[in-house]
N, C-alpha and C positions, 0 to 999 in steps of 0.2 A: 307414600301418602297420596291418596287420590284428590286429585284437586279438580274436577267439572265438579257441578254444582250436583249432578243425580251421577248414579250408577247407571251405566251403559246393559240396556236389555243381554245383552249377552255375558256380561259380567253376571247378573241376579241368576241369566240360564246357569252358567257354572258353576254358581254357586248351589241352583237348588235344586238342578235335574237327577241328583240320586235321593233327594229329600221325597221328590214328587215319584220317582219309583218305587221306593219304600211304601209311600200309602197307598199307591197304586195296589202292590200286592196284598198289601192288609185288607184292605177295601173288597178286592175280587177276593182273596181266602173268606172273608167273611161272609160273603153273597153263598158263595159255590158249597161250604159246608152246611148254610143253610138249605137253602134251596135242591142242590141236587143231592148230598148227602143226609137231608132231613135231621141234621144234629138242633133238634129246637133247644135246647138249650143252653145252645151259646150265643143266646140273645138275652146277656146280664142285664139286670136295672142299669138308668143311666146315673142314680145317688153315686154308687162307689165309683163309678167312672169319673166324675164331674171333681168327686172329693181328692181323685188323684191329678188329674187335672188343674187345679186349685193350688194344689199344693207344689205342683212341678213350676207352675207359672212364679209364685212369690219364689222360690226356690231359684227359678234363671235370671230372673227377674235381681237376686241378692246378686249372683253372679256376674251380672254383665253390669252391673254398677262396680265391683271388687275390679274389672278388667280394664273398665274406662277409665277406673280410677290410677291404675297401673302405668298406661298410656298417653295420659294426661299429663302425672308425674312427669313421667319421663320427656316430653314436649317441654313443659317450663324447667327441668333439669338443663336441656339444652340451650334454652332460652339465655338462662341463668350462665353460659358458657359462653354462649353470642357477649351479652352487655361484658364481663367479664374479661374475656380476651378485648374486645373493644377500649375498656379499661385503660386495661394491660398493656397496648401498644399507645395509647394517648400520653398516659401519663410518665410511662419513660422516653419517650422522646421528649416531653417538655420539660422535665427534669434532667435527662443530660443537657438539651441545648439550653437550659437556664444556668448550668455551673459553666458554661463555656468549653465544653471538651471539643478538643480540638479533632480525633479521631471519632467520629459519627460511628465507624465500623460497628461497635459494642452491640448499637441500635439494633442496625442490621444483625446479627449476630443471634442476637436474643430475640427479635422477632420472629427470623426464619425459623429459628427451634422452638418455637410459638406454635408456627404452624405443621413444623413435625411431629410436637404432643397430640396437634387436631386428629390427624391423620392416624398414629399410632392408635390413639381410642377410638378413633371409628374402625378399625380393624379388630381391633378388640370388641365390639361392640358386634361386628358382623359375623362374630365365630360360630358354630353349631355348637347347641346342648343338646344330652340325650332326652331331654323332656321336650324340643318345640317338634314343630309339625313335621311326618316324613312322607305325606301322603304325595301322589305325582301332582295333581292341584299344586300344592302346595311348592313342591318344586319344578315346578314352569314357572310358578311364580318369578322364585329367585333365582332363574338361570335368565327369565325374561328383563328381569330390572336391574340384576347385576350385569349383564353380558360384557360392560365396558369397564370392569371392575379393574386395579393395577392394583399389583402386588403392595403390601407394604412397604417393603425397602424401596421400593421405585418410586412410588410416591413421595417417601422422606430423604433419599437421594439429593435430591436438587437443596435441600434446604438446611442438610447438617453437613460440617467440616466432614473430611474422608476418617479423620480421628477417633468423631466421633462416633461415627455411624460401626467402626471396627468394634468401639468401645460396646457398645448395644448385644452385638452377637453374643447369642446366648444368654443374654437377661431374660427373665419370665413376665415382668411388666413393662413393656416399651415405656408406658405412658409414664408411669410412675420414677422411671430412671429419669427420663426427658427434664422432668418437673425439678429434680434433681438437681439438676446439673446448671438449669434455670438461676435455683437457689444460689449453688457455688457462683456464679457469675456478678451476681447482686453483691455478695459478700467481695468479689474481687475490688467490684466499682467502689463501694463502702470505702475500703482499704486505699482506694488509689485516689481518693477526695472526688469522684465522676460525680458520686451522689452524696448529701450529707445523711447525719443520720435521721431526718424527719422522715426523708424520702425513701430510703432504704427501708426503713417501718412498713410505711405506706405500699411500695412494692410488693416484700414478701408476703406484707398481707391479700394481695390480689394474688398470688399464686397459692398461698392457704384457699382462700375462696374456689383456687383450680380443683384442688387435690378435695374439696368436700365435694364440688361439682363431679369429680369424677368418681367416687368414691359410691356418691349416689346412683351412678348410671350402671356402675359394676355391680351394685345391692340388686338394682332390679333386670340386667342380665342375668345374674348368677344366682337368683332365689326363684324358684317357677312358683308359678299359681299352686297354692295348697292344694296339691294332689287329690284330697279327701274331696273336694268339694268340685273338681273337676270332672271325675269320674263319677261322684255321686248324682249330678246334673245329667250326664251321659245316660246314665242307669235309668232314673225317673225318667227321663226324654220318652228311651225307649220302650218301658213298661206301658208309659198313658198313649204312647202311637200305636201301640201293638192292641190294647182294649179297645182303645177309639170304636173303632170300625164295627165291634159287638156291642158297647155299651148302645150306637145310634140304630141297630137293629129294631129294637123296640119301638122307636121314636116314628120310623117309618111304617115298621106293620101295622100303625094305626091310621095312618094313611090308605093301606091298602099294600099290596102285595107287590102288585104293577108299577107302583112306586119306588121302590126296595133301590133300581139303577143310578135312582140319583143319591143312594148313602155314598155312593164311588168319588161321584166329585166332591161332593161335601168334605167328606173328609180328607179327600186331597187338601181342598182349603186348610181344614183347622190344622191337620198337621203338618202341612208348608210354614202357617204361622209360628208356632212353637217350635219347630227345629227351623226354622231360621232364627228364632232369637235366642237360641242356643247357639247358633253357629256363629252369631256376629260378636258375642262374648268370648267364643272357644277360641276367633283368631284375632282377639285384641288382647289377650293372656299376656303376649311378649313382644313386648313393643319396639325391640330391635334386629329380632329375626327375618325382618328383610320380605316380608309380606305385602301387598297392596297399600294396604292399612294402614301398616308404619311408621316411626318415625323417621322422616327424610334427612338422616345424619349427614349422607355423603355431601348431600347440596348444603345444609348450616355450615358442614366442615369449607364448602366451596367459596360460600358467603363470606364466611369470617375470614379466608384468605385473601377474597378482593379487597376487602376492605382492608387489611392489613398492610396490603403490598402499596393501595395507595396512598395510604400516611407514609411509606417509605418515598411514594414519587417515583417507584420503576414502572417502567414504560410498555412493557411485556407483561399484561394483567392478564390471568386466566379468564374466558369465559364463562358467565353463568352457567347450571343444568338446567337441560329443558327439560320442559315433561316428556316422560316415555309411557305412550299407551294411555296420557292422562292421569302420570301417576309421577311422583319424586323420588325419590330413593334416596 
């Protein structure tokens, strides 16, 4: 997630120096088959141009609302996982230490595998589908904001029994085992009078809460942007940049002929505008593919560990992420 207040000039260059060579060449094809190849007729009216135009704008315009909306989601999905786990560690610590158990351990126990669940879903979260971006953009990106990335198991190492973590091997949902075994432990405390049964209620219902929370974050990893309307976006983009540059032929010859050099930058303009705003929809599709854009899981997942470890009072806190590049991850 970029967090300065503006986009960095050289971030907008990368994003839009193939946008602006694109119309570059439409721009000059359209001069040069007029002028030296004398084709007057592909100097269209500027009505049908304007109408496809029109229609590609509401069109991205649906789109990049469908993507924010996406992205969005998934921001307060994690949000909802922050208050949640926060919960989560509050209210069972006060609920053991209000029946008087004498072993604290349990605490400890069930919130390190707290923070193992964080962990295993942010790995989950960071996987590749065959539908996100594979362009080299796109992976500078995430070799640039991942580079200090640790393995799963090294990250839930420190925080599950050797038992446990044996037990894992070879499961297909880390997260969802985790959550699991959460459960079994609740049910032990139950059984051993640690918690009574008000509290036990109140519990498993904060780790239900986990399992929709993550439940949700999996919906919107594992379902891409309706395809139809991805590509149909792409399609229209490219149809009204490729016209552009003939529909404004006209527009100029009535100016005068000597005129004609300045369709080249114009159109640079209008079509930098519309495919940039296709482009800012195209990479906010998938909001945990690890892009600029992003949302910054690794650091919430970091957040919700400080805080966790300090309800425990251990003295070896992790430090915050900083920004990289001006960006979260």
């Amino acid at each position: 997630m970029y967090i300065k207040r503006h986009l960095s000039p050289l971030i907008v260059y990368y994003y839009s120096w193939r946008m602006a060579l694109f119309s570059l060449v439409t721009g000059l094809m359209a001069v040069f088959v007029y002028s030296y190849l004398d084709w007057k007729w592909v100097a269209i009216p500027w009505l049908p141009v304007s109408l496809v135009g029109t229609a590609t704008a509401f069109f991205v315009g649906f789109k990049n609302n469908q993507s924010y909306d996406r992205s969005w989601e998934a921001r307060k999905i994690w949000g909802s996982i922050t208050n949640n786990s926060r919960s989560f560690g509050a209210a069972l610590r006060a609920f053991v230490s209000e029946n008087g158990l004498a072993d604290a351990s349990d605490t400890r126990v069930i919130i390190y595998r707290h923070i193992a669940w964080l962990y295993a879903l942010k790995h989950a979260m960071w996987q590749r589908t065959s539908w996100e971006h594979e362009d080299r953009a796109s992976k500078r990106q995430r070799d640039t904001l991942r580079s200090s990335q640790i393995a799963c198991e090294i990250e839930m190492e420190k925080y599950l029994p050797i038992d446990e973590q044996i037990a894992l091997k070879g499961k297909k949902n880390l997260s969802t085992q985790i959550l699991d075994k959460q459960s079994q432990h609740l049910a032990k405390l139950r059984l051993t009078g640690s918690v009574d049964a008000f509290q036990h209620v109140a519990l498993q219902n904060l780790i239900s809460s986990l399992y929709d929370e993550q439940g949700k974050s999996e919906r919107i990893k594992n379902t891409p942007f309706p395809r139809q309307y991805a590509t149909t976006s792409n399609l229209f983009i490219f149809v009204f940049m490729t016209l552009l540059p003939f529909g404004l032929l006209p527009q100029f010859l009535e100016l005068g002929e000597r005129y004609m050099l300045l369709l080249i930058p114009l159109n640079m303009i209008v079509s930098w505008v519309f495919m940039f705003m296709e482009y800012v929809g195209d990479i906010s599709e998938n909001p945990f593919e690890g892009l600029l854009n992003d949302i910054p899981v690794g650091t919430i997942v970091r957040n919700i560990e400080i805080d966790m470890i300090d309800m425990l009072g251990d003295e070896q806190v992790p430090e915050k992420i900083q920004p990289h590049y001006g960006a979260l991850f």
